[in-house]
N, C-alpha and C positions, 0 to 999 in steps of 0.2 A: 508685067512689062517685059518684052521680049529685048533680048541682048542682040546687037550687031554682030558680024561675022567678023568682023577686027576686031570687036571686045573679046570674041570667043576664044579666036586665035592667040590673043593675046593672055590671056587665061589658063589655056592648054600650054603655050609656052614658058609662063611659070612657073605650072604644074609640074612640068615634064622637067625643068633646072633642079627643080626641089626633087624630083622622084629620083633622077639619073646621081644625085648626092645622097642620096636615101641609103640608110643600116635596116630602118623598119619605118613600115606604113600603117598607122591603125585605123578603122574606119572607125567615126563612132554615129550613133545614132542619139541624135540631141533633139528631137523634138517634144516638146515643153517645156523646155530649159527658157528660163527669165531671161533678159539681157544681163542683168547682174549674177546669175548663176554661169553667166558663159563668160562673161569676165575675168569672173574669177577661177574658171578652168584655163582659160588662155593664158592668163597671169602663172596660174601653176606651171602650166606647161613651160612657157618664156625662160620662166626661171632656171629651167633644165635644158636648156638652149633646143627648144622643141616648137619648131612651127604647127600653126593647128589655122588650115584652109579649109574657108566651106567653098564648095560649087558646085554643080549640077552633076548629077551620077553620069551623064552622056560626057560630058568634060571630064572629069576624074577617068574614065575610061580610057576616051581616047588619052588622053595624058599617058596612062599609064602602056596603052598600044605603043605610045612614041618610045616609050625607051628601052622598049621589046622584055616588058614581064610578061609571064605565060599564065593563060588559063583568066586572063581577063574576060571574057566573053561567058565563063561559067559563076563570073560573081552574081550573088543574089542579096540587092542596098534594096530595104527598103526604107521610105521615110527621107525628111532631108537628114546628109551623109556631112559631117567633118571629117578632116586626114589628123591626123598625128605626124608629124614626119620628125624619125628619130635622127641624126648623124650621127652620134658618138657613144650611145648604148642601144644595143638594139631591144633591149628587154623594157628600156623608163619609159616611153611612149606608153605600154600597153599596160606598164606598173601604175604611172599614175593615173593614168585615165580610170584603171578600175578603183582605186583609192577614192577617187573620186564620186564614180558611180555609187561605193560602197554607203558613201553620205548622200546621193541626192540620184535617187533610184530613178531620174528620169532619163541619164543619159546610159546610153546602152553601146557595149563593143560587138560592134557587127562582125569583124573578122579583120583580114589584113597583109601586109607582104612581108618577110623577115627575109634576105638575101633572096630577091626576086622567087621567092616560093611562095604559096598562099598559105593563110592560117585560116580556117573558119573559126567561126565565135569560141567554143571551147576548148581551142587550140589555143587559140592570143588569151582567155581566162588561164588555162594553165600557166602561158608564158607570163601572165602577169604575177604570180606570185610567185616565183622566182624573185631572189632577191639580187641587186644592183650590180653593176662589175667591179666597182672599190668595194662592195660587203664579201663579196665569191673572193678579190684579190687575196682581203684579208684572212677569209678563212682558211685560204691555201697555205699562207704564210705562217700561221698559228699551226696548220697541220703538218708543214715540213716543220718547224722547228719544237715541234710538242718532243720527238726524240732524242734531241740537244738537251735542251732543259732538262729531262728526264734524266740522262745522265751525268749533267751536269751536279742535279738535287743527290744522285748517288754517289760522286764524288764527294761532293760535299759533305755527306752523312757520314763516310768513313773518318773525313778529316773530322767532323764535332764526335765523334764518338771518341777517336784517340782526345781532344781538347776533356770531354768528359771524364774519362778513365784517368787524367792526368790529374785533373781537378778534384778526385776522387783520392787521390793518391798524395796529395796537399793537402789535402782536410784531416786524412788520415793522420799524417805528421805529425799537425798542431797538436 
């Protein structure tokens, strides 16, 4: 059944609210995915404040024409195409979508947009295992203060060794 040209527009208008707020775009290819396997990807995704739109690759284009990303015209979707659209990480869109695919091999990441630049497939696989921006926060913080602590455990060690050598010198006593 074909779509009116107000449905369309109106389609592409959403498209383009959600793209123009966009951190990152994933395409995925979900074709044989159950109803209840896509449920429960969109559930995933929800949960990570992550929209996941299906529409026609002509829509997703133009969409993506309107908020002027480059190099649209060189994507190559095939199959029916969902977006991922990340706001507030740009790496969790294409983390969990491959999490995902890693259980249920029928959905596939086609490629995608990260700061209006394009990712082909094994680009957004790389970027999907990268880990999240609270896990990276962390590790930074663990790695500025490993040097802290370090000196800290060596202050420390000076002060139990005199504690030691005193306690040593008590015993002696007795």
């Amino acid at each position: 059944m074909s779509i009116t040209k107000q449905k369309k527009g109106e389609i592409i208008k959403n498209l383009s609210d959600k793209f123009s707020k966009a951190k990152s775009i994933v395409f995925l290819g979900f074709q044989g995915l159950t109803v209840k396997e896509d449920e429960e990807l969109r559930n995933k995704l929800r949960n990570e404040s992550i929209d996941y739109k299906v529409a026609k690759k002509t829509l997703i284009k133009r969409s993506l024409k309107e908020v002027k990303i480059e190099d649209v015209d060189d994507i190559e979707l095939e199959g029916p195409v969902g977006t991922a659209i990340g706001y507030d990480d740009e790496v969790a869109p294409a983390r969990l979508a491959n999490e995902y695919a890693k259980t249920n091999k029928k959905l596939k990441l086609l490629g995608g947009y990260i700061s209006n630049k394009y990712l082909n497939e094994a680009q957004i696989k790389a970027l999907a295992i990268l880990p999240g921006k609270d896990q990276l926060r962390a590790q930074l913080v663990g790695t500025i203060n490993a040097p802290v602590s370090g000196f800290v455990n060596v202050l420390a060690g000076n002060i139990r060794g005199l504690v030691n050598v005193l306690k040593a010198i008590e015993d002696n006593k007795k």
